[in-house]
N, C-alpha and C positions, 0 to 999 in steps of 0.2 A: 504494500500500500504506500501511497505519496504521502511524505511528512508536510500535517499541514501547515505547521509555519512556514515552510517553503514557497506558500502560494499566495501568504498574507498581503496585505499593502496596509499599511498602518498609518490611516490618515487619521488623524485627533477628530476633524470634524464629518468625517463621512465615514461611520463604523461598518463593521461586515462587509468590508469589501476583500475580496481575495481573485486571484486567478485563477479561470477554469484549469491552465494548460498543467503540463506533468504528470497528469494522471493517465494508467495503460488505458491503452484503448484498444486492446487485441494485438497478439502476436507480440512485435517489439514496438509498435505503430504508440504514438500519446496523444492527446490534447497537445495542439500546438501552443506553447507559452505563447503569449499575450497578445492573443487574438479577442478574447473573450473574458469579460469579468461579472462578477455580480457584487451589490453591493444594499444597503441602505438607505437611505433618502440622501439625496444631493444637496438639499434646501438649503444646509448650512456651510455647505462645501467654501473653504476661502483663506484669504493670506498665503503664508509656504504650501499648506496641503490643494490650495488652487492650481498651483505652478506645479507639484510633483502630480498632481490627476492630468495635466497638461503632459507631463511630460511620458506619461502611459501608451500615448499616441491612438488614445480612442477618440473618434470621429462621430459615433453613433452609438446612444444612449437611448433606451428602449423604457420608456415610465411606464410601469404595470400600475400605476394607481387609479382611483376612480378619477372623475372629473374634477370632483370637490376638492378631494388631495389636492391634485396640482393647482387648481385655483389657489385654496390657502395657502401651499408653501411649493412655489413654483421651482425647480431647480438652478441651481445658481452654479453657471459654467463656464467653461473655459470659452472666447468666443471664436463664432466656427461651428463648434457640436452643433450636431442636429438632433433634436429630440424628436423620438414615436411618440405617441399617450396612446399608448393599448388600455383601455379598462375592462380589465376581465371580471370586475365582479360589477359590472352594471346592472345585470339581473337577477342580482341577490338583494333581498329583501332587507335582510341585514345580515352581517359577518360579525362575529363577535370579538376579533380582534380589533375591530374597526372604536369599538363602542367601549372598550378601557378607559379613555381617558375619561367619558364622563361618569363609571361607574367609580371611579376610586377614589372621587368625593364622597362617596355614599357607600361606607359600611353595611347598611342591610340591604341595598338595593345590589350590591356585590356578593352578598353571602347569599342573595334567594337566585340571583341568575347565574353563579360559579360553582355553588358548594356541591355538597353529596356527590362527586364528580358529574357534576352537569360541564365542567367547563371541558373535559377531554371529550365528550360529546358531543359538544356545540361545535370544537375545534376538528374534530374528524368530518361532522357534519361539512364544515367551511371547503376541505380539502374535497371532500366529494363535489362540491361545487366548484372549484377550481378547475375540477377536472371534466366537469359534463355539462357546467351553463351554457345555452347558448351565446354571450357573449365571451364566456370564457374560451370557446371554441375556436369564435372568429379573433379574439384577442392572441391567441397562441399561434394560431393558424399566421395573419401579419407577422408576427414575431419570425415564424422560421422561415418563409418568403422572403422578408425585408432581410437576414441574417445572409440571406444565399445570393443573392440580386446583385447580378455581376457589378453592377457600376457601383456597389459600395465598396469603398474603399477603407482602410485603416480597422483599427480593432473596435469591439460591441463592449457596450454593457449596459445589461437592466437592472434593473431595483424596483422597489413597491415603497413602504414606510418602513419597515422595519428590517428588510432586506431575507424573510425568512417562512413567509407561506405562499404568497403568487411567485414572488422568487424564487424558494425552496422548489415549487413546482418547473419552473420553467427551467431550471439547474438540474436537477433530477430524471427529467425526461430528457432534455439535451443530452446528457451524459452518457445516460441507457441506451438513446438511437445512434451516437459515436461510437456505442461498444464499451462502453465503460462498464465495470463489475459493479454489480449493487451492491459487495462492501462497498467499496470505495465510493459508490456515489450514495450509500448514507451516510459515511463518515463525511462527507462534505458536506452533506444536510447539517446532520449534528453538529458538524462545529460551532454551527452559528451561536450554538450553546455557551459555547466560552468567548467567541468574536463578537457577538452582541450585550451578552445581560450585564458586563461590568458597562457598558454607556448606558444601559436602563436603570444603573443605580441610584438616580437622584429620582426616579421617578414611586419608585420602591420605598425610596427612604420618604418622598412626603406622603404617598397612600400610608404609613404606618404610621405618621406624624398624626395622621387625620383619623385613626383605629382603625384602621383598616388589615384584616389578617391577611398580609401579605401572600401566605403560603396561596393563597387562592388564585391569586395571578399568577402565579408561575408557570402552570399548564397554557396561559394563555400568550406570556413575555416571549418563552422560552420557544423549544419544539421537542418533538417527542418520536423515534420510530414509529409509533402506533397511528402518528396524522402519515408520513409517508405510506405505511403501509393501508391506510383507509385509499390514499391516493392512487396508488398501483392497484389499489383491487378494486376500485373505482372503473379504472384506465382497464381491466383484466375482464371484468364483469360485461361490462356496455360495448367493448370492441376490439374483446380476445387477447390481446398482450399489447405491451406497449407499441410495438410498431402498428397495430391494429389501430390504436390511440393515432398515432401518425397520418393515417392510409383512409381509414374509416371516418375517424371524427375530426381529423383538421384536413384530411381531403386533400392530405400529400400523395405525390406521387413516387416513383419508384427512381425516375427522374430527382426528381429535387433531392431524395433522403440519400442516395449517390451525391449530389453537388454539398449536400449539410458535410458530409466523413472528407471529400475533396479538402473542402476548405477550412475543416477545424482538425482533421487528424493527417497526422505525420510522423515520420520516425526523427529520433531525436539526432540533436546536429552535434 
């Protein structure tokens, strides 16, 4: 497996971001380094960590957020970048990772809609809709289209808000259609575990300031194998395996998933 501080980028103001490349992708073939990144909202991206996201050499920045995200907290970029807004959760009613910040003012309104494990519920719940909404469909569907599309040039990256459930997904399945081993592409999921929740600390510390039993967000801060694996079986159930996920529900072809392994997998130099 790929050590994952070897993939990190350790920007202060834009956490969870790491490089897809280095990890196997069959045979001796990898992820090509730094073609490809994922990360967490951009909004606050700036000063030196402006200049070294500049000097990454990515071009095209893919926003998995809804509408509202970007409205409220637009990304803030090197100039040049071209931003997608794919919003794959348009036709969810509600996502519950979305709706934390206003439950951790309110102690009981957090303990009736997270506790007794409702919240890994709610959050597998999320991941099956990542994986089968219709706008989540056509938002992923863009994603690997625009990813392949000769005339792009220089390296990708998406992110959502937190860098770790529509990302998480669109990381995940990337990976799997390259040939990557599902160790390795949940240990990239999970990392987010340790590359995220120390910058969710101030957030942690005022819900507990306010009585808030923290433990109760953590299924929701964090991530967990059990939301991937809702996601694969999601992706397994509705259209046979993930490439089925590919073929069936984003209405790739056999064409394109050939140009996706072209352009992100290679033997190392």
């Amino acid at each position: 497996m790929t050590t994952p501080a070897n993939r990190r980028v350790q920007l202060h103001s834009a956490p969870n971001l790491r490089d897809l490349g280095g990890l196997a992708a069959g045979g001796e073939r990898i992820v090509r380094p730094g073609a490809i990144y994922r990360s967490a909202t951009l909004a606050r991206l700036a000063g030196t960590d402006l200049d070294a996201f500049a000097g990454l050499g990515i071009t095209t920045v893919y926003d998995l957020r809804t509408a509202g995200e970007r409205a409220t907290e637009p990304d803030s970029l090197p100039a040049g970048v071209r931003t997608v807004g794919l919003d794959v959760l348009a036709d969810s009613t509600e996502d519950v990772a979305a709706s934390v910040g206003q439950l951790v003012t309110d102690p009981a309104a957090l303990a009736a809609t997270l506790g007794d494990g409702r919240a890994t519920a709610l959050m597998e719940e999320s991941y099956r809709n990542i994986v089968s909404l219709p706008s989540a469909l056509s938002a992923y569907r863009a994603f690997y289209l625009d990813l392949i599309d000769p005339t792009r040039t220089g390296a990708a990256l998406f992110h959502c808000t937190t860098g770790k459930d529509r990302t998480g997904w669109a990381a995940a399945s990337l990976l799997l259609l390259l040939g990557v081993d599902e160790d390795d592409v949940r240990a990239d999921y999970l990392q987010t575990n340790s590359d995220l929740l120390p910058a969710l600390r101030p957030i942690i510390d005022a819900a507990a300031a306010k009585g808030v039993d923290t433990s109760l967000l953590m299924p929701v801060l964090g991530v967990s194998g059990e939301y991937l694996d809702a996601a694969i079986d999601e992706a397994t159930s509705r259209f046979g395996d993930i490439d089925g996920y590919a073929r069936k529900g984003l209405g790739l072809t056999h064409s394109d998933l050939t140009a996706l392994r072209q352009r992100f997998v290679g033997l190392p130099s």
